[in-house]
Biotite code that builds the C-alpha atoms (Angstrom):
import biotite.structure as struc

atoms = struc.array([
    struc.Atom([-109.284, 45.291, 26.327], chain_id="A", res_id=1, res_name="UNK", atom_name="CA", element="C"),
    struc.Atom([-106.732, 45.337, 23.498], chain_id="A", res_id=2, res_name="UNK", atom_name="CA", element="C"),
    struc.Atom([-103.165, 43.552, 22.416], chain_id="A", res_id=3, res_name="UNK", atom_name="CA", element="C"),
    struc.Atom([-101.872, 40.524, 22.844], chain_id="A", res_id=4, res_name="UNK", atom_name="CA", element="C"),
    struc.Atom([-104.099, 37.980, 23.857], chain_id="A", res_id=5, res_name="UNK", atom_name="CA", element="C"),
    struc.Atom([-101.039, 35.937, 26.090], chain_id="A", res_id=6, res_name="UNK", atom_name="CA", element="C"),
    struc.Atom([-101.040, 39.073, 28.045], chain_id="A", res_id=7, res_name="UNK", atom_name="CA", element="C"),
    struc.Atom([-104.635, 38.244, 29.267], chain_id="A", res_id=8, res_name="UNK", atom_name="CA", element="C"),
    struc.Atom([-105.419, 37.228, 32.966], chain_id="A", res_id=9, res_name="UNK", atom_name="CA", element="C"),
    struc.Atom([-107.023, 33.522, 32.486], chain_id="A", res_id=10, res_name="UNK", atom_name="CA", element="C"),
    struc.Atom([-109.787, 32.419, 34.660], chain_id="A", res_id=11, res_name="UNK", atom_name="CA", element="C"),
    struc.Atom([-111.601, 29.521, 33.337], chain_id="A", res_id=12, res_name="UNK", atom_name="CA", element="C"),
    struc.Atom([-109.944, 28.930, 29.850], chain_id="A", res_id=13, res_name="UNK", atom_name="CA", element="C"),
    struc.Atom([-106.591, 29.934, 28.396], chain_id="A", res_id=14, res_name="UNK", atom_name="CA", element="C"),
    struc.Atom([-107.395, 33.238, 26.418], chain_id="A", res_id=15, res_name="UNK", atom_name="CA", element="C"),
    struc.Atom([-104.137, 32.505, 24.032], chain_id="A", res_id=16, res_name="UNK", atom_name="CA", element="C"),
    struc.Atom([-105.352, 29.613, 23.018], chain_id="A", res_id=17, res_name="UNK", atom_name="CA", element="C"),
    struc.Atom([-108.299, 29.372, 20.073], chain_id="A", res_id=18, res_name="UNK", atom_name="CA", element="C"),
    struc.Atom([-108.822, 25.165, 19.600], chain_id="A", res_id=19, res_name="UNK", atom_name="CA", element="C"),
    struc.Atom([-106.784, 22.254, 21.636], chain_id="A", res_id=20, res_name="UNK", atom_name="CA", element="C"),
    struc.Atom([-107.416, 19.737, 18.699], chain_id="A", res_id=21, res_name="UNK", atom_name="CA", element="C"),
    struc.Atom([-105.505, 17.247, 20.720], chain_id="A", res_id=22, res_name="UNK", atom_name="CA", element="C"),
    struc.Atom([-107.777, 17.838, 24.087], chain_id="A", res_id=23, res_name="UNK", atom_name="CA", element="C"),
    struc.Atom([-111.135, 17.735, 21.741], chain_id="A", res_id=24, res_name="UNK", atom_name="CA", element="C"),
    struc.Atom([-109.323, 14.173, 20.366], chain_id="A", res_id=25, res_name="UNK", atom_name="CA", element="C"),
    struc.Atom([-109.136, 12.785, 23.688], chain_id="A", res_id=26, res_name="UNK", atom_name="CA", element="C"),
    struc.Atom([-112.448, 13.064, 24.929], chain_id="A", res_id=27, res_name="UNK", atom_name="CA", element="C"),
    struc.Atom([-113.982, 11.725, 21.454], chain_id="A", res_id=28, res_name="UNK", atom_name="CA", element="C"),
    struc.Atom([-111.528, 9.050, 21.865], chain_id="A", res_id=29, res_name="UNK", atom_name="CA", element="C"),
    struc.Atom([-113.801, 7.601, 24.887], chain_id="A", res_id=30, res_name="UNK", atom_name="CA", element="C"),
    struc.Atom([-117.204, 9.316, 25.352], chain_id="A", res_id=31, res_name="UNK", atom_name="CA", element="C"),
    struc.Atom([-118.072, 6.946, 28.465], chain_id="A", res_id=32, res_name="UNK", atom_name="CA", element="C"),
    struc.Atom([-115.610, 8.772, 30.456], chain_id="A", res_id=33, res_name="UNK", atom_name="CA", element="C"),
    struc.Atom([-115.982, 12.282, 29.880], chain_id="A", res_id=34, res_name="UNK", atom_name="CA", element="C"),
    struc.Atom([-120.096, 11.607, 29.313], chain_id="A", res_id=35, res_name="UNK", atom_name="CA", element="C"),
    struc.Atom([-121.269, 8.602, 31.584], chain_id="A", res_id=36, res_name="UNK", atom_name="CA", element="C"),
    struc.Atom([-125.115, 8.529, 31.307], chain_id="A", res_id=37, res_name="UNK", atom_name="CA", element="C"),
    struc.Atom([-125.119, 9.418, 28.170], chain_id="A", res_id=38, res_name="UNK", atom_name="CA", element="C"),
    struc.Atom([-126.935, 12.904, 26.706], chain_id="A", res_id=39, res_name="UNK", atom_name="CA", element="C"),
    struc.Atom([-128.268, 13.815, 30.187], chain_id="A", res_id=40, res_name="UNK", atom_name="CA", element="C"),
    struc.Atom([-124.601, 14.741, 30.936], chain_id="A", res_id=41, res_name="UNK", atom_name="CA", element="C"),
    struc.Atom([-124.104, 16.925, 28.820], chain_id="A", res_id=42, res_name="UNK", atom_name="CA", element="C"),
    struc.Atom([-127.118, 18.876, 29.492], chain_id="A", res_id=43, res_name="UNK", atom_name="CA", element="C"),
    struc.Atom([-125.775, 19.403, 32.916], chain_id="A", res_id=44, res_name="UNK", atom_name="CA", element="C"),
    struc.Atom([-122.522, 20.307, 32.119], chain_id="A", res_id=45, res_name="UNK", atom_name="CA", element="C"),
    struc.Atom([-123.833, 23.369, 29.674], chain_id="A", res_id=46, res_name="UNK", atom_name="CA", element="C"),
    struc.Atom([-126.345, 24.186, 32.674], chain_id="A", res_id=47, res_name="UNK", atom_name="CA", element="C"),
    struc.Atom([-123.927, 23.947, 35.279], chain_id="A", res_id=48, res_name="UNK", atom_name="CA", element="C"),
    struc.Atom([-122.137, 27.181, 33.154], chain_id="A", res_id=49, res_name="UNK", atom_name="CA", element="C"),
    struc.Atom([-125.853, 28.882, 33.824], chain_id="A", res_id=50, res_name="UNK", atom_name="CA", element="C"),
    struc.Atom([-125.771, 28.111, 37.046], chain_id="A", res_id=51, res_name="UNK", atom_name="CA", element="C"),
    struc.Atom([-122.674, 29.604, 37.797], chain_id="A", res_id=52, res_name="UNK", atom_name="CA", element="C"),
    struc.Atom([-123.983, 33.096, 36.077], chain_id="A", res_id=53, res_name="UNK", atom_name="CA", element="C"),
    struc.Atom([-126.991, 32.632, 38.247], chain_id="A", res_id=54, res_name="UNK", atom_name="CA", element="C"),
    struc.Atom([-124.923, 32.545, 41.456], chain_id="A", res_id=55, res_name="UNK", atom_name="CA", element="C"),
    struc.Atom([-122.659, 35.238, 41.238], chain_id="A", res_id=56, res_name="UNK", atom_name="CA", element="C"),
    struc.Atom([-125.994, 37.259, 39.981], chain_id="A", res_id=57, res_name="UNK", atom_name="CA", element="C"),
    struc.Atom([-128.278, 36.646, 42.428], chain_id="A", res_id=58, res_name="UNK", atom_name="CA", element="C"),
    struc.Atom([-130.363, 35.053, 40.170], chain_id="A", res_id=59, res_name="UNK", atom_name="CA", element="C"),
    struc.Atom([-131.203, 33.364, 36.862], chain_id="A", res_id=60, res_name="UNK", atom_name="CA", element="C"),
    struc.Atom([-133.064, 31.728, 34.209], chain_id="A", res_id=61, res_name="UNK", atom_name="CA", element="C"),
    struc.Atom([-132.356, 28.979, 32.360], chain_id="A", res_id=62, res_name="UNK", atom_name="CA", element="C"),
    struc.Atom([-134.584, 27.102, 29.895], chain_id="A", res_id=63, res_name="UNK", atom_name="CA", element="C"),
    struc.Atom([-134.206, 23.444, 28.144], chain_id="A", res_id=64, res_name="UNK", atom_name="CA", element="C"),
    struc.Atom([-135.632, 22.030, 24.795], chain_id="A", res_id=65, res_name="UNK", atom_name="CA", element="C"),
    struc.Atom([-135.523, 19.001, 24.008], chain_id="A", res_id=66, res_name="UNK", atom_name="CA", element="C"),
    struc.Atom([-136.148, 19.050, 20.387], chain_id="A", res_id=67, res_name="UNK", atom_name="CA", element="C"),
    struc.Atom([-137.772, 16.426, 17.889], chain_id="A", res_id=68, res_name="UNK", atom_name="CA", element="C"),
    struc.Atom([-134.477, 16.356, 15.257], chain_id="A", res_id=69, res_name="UNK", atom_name="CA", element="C"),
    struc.Atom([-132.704, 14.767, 18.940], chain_id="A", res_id=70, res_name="UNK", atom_name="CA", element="C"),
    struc.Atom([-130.752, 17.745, 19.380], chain_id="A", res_id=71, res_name="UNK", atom_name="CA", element="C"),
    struc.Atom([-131.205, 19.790, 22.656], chain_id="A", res_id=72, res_name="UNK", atom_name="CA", element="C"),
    struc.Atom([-130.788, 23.514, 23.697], chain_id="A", res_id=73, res_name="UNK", atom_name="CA", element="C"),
    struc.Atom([-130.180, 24.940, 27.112], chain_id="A", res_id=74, res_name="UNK", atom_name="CA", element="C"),
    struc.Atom([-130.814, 29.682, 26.797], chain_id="A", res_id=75, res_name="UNK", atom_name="CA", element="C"),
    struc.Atom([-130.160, 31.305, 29.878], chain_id="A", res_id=76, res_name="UNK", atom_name="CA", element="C"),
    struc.Atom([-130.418, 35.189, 30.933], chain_id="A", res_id=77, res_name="UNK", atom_name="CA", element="C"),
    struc.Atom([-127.222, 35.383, 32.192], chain_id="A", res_id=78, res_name="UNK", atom_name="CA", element="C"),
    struc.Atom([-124.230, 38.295, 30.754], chain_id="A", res_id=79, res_name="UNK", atom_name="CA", element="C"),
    struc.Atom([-123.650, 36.267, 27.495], chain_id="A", res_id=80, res_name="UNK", atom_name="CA", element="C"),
    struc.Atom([-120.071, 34.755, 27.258], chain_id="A", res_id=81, res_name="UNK", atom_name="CA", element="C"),
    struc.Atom([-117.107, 37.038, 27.864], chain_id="A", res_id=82, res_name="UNK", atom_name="CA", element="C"),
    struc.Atom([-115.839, 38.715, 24.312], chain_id="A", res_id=83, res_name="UNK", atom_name="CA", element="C"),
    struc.Atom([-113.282, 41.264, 23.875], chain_id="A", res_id=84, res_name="UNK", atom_name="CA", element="C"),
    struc.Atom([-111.296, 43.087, 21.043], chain_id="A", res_id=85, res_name="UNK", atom_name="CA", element="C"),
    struc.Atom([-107.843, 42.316, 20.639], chain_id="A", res_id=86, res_name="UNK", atom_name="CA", element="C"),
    struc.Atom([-105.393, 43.506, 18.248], chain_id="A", res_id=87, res_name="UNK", atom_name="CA", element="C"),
    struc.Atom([-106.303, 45.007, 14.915], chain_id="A", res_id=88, res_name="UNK", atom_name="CA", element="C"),
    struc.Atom([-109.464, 45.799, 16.296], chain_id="A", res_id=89, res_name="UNK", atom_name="CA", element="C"),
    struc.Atom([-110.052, 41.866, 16.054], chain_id="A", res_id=90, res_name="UNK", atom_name="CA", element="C"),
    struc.Atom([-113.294, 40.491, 18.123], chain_id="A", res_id=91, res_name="UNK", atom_name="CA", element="C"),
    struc.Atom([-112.102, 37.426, 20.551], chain_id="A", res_id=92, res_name="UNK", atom_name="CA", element="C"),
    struc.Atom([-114.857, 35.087, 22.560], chain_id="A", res_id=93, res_name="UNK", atom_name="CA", element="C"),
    struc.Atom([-113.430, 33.533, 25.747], chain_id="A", res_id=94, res_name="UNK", atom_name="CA", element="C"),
    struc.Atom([-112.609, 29.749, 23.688], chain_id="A", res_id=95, res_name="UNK", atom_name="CA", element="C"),
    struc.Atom([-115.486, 27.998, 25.901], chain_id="A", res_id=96, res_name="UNK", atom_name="CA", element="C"),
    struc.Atom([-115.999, 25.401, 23.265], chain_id="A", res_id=97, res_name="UNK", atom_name="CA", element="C"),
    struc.Atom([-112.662, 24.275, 21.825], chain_id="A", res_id=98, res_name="UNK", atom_name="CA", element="C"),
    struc.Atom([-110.546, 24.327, 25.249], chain_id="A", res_id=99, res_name="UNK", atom_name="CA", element="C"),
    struc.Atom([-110.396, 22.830, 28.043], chain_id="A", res_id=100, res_name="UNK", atom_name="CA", element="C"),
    struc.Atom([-112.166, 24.241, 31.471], chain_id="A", res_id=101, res_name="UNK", atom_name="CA", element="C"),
    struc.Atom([-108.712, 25.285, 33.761], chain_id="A", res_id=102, res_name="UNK", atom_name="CA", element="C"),
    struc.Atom([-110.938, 24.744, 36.454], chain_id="A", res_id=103, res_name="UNK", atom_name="CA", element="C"),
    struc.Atom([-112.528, 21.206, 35.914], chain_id="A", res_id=104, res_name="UNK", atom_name="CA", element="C"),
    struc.Atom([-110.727, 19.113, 33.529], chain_id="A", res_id=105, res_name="UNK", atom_name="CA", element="C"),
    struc.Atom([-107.787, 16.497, 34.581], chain_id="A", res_id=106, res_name="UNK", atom_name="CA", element="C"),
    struc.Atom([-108.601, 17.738, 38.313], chain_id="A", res_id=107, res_name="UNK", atom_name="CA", element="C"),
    struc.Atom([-109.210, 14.961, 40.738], chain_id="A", res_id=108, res_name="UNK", atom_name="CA", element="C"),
    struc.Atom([-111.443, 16.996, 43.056], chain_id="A", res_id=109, res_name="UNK", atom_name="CA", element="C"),
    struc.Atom([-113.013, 18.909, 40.385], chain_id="A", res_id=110, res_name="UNK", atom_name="CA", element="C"),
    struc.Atom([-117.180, 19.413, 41.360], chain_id="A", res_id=111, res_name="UNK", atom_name="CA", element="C"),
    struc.Atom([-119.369, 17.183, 40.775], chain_id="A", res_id=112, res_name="UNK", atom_name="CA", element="C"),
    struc.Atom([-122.198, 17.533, 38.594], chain_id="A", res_id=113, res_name="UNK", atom_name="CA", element="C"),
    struc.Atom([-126.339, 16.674, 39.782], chain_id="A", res_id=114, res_name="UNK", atom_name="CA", element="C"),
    struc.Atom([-125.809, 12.894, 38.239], chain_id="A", res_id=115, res_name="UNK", atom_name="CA", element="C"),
    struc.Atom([-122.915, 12.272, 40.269], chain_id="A", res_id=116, res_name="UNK", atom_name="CA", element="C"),
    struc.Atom([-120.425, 12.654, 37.587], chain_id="A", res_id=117, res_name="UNK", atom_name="CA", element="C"),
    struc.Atom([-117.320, 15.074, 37.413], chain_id="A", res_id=118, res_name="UNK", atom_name="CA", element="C"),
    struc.Atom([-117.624, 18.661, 36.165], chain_id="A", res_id=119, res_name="UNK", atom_name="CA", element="C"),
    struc.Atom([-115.306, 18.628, 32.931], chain_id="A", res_id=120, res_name="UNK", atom_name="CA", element="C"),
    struc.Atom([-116.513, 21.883, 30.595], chain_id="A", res_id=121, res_name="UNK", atom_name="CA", element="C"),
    struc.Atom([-117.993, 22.726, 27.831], chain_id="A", res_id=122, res_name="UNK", atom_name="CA", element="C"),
    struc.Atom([-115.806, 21.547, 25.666], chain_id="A", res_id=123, res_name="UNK", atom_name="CA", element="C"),
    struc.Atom([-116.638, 18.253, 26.495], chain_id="A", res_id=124, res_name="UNK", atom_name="CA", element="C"),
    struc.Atom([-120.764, 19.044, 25.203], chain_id="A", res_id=125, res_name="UNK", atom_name="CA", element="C"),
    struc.Atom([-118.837, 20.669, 22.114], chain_id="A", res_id=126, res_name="UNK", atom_name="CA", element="C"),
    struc.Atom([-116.673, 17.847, 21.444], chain_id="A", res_id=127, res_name="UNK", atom_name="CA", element="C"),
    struc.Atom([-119.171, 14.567, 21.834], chain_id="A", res_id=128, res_name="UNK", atom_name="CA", element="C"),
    struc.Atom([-121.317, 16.368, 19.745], chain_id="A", res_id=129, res_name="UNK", atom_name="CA", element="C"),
    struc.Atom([-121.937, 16.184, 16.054], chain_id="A", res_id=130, res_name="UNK", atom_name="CA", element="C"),
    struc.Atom([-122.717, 19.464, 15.754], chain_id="A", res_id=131, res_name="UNK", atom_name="CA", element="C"),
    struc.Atom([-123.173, 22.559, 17.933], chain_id="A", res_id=132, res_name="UNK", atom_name="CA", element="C"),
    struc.Atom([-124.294, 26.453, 17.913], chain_id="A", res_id=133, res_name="UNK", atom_name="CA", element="C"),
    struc.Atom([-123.226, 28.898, 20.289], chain_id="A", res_id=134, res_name="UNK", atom_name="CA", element="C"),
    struc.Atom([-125.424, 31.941, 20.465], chain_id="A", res_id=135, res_name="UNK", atom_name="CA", element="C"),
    struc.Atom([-124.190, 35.284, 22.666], chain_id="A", res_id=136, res_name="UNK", atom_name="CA", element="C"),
    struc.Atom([-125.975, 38.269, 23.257], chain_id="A", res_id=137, res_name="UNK", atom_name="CA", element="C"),
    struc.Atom([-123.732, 40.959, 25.353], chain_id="A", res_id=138, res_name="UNK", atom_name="CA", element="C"),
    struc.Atom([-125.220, 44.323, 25.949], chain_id="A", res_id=139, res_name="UNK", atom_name="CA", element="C"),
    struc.Atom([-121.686, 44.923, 23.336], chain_id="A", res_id=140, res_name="UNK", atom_name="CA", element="C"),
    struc.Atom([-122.919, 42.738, 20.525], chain_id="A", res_id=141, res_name="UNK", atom_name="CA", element="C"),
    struc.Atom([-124.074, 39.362, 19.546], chain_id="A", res_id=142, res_name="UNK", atom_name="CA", element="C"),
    struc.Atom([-123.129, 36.592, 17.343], chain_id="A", res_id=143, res_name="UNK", atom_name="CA", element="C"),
    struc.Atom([-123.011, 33.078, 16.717], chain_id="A", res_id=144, res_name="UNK", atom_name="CA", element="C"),
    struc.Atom([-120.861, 30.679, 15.748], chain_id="A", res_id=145, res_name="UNK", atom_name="CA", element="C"),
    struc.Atom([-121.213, 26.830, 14.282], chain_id="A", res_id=146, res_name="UNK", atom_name="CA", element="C"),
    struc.Atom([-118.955, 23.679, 15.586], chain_id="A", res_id=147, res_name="UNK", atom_name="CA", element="C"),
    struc.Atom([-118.563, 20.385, 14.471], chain_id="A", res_id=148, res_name="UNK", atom_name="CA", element="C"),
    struc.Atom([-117.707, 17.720, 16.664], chain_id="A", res_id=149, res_name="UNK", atom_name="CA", element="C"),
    struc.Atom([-115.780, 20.333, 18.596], chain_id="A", res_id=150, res_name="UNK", atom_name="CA", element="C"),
    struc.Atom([-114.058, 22.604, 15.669], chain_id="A", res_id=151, res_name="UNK", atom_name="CA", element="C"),
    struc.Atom([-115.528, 25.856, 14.952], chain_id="A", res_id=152, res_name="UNK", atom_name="CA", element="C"),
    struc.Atom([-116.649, 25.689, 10.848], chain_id="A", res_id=153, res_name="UNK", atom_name="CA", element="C"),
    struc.Atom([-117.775, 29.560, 11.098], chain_id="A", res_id=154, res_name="UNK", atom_name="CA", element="C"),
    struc.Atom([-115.913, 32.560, 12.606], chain_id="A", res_id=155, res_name="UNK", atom_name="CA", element="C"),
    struc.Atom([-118.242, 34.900, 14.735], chain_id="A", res_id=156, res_name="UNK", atom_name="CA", element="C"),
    struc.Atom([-121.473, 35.411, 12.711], chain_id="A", res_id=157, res_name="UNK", atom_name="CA", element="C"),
    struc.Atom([-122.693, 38.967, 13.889], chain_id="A", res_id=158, res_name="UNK", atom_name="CA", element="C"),
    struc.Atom([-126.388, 39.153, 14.845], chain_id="A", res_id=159, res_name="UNK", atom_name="CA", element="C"),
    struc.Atom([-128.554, 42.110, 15.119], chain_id="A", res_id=160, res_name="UNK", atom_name="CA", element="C"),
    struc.Atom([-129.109, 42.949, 19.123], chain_id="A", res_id=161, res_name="UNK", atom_name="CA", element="C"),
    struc.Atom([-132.036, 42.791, 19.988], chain_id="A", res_id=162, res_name="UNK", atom_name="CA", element="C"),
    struc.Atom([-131.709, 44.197, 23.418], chain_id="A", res_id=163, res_name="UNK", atom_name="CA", element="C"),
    struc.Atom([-131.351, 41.309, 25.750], chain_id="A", res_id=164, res_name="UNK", atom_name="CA", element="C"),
    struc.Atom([-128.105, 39.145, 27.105], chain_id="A", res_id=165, res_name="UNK", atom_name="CA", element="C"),
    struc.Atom([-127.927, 35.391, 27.212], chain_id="A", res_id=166, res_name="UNK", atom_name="CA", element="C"),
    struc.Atom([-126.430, 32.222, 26.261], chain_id="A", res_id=167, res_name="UNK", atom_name="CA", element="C"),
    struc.Atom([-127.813, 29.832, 24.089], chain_id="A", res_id=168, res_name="UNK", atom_name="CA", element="C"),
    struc.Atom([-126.117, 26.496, 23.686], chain_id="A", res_id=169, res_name="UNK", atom_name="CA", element="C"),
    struc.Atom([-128.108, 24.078, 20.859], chain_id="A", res_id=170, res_name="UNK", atom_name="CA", element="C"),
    struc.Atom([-126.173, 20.796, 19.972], chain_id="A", res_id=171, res_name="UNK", atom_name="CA", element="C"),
    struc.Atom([-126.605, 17.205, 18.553], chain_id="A", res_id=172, res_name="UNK", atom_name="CA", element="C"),
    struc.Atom([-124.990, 14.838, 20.923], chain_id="A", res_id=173, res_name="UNK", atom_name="CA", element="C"),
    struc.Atom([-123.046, 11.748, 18.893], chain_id="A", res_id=174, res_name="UNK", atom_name="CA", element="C"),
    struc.Atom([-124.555, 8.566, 18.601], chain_id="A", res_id=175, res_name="UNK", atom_name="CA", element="C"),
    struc.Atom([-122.336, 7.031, 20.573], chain_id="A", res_id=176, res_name="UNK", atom_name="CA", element="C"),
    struc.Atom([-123.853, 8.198, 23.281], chain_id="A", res_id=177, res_name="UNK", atom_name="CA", element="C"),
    struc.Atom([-127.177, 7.406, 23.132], chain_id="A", res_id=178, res_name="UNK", atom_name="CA", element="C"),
    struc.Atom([-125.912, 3.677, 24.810], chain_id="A", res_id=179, res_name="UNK", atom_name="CA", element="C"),
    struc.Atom([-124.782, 5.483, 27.263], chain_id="A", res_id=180, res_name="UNK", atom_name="CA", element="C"),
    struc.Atom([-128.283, 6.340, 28.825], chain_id="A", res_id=181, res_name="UNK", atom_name="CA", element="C"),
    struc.Atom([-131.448, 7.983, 27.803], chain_id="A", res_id=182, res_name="UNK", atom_name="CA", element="C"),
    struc.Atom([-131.887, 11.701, 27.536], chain_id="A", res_id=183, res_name="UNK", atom_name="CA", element="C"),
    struc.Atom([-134.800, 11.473, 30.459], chain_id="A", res_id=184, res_name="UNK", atom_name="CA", element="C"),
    struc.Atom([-137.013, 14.523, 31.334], chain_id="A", res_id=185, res_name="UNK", atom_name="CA", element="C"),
    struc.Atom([-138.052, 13.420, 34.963], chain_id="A", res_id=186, res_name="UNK", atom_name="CA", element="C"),
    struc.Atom([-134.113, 13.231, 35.762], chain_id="A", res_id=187, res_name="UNK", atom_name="CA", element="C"),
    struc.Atom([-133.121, 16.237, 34.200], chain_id="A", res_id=188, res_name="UNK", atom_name="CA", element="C"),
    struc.Atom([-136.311, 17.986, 35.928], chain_id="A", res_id=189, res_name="UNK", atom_name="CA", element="C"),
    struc.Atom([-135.260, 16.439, 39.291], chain_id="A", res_id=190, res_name="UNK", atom_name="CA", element="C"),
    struc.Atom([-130.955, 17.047, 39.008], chain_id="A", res_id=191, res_name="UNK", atom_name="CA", element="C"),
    struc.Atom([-131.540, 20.933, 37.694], chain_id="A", res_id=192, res_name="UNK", atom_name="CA", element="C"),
    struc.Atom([-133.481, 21.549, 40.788], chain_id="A", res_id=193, res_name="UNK", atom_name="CA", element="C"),
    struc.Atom([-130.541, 21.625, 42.806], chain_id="A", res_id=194, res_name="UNK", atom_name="CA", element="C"),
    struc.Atom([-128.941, 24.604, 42.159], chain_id="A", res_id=195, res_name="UNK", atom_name="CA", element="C"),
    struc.Atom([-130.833, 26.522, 44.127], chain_id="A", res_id=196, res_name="UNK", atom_name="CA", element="C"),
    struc.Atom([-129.871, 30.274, 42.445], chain_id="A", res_id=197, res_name="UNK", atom_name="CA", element="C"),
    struc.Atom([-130.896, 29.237, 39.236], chain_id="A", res_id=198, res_name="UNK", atom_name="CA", element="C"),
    struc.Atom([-134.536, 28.815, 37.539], chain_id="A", res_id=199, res_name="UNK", atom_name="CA", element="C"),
    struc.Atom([-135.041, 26.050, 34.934], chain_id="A", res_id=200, res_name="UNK", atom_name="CA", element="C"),
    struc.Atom([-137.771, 25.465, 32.451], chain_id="A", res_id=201, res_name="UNK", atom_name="CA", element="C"),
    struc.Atom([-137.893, 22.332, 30.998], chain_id="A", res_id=202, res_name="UNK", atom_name="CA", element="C"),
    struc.Atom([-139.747, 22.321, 27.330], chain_id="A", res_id=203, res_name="UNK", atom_name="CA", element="C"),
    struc.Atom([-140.073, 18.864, 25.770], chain_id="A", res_id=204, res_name="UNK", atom_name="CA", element="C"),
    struc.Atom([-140.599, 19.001, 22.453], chain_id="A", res_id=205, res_name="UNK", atom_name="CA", element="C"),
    struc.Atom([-139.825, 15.995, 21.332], chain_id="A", res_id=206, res_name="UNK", atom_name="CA", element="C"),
    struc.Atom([-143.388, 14.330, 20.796], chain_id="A", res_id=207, res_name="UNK", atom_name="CA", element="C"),
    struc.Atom([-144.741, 17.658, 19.628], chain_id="A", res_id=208, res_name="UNK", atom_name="CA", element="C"),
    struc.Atom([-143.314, 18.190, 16.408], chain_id="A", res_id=209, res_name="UNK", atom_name="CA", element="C"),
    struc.Atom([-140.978, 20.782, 17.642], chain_id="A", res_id=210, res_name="UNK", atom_name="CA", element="C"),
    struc.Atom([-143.966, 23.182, 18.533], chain_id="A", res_id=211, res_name="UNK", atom_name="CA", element="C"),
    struc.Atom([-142.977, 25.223, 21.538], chain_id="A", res_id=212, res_name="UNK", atom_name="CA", element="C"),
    struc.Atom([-145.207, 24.067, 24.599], chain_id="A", res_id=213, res_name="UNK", atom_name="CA", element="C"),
    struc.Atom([-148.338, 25.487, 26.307], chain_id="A", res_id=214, res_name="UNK", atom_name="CA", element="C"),
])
């Protein structure tokens, strides 16, 4: 797809728009809101984006890792998020991260999440975290990109494909949160196993020394 990106049909985020600095500001402003529980939240709101790949696929994997440095990652084997080429030849990601969902956020009725809690986005995870890396692999390309609290710092690092798609989401939730509620296995084990289209490994590393699990 190329020229302007105004001229774009939006479906879940605004495709003219790159970073809201004044929507990230409002949900760091107060993290119990937009996160109640804590960690655990977030995790669900980056699976819940797996999920919905699953469901209009038939079908999906998804796995966790909870890793020792307190930072967690969520990969699924889902399409990768959307990208396209816009003018100039320019290379545009759907802005996931630094929007806001046009689906979820500020809606009254939006779904609610495993935990009970509204359905917000992604930018939410991005924003309440202290740092964040968003990995895509499209059968078009791949690449990655850093955030911090919510702002990209990198533009889209190219990586070399390696013949599969997927998401991977790793981040570093703020401190703040971790009053919120603990990041607990047994409830993120129990509230992933409820969307039903989706299958989710969870791989706690955090005891472990970050060595993958057996």
């Amino acid at each position: 797809m190329d020229g302007s990106t105004a001229a774009w049909v939006n479906t879940t985020h605004d495709w003219a728009a790159t970073v809201d600095l004044r929507h990230l500001a409002r949900i760091r402003r107060d993290p119990a809101e937009f996160a109640p529980g804590g960690p655990v939240h977030l995790v669900l709101e980056v699976v819940a984006y797996a999920a919905d790949e699953a469901s209009s696929r038939a079908g999906g994997r998804c796995l966790i890792t909870l890793h020792c440095d307190g930072s967690v990652s969520v990969a699924d084997n889902g399409r990768g998020t959307d990208t396209r080429v816009g003018g100039h030849g320019r290379l545009v990601k759907k802005p996931v991260m630094a929007t806001r969902d046009l689906r979820f956020f500020g809606h009254p009725d939006a779904e609610r999440l495993p935990d009970g809690y509204p359905r917000r986005g992604m930018s939410v995870v991005s924003a309440l975290s202290e740092w964040l890396v968003h990995t895509n692999r499209r059968l078009d390309g791949a690449w990655t990109q850093h955030y911090e609290r919510g702002v990209p710092v990198t533009g889209l690092e190219p990586l070399r494909p390696d013949g599969s798609t997927g998401t991977t989401v790793r981040f570093a939730p703020a401190g703040s949160l971790r009053r919120l509620g603990p990041l607990d296995a047994d409830d993120l084990t129990r509230w992933t196993a409820r969307w039903p289209d989706l299958e989710v490994r969870l791989d706690d590393r955090r005891d472990t020394g970050d060595r993958p699990a057996r």
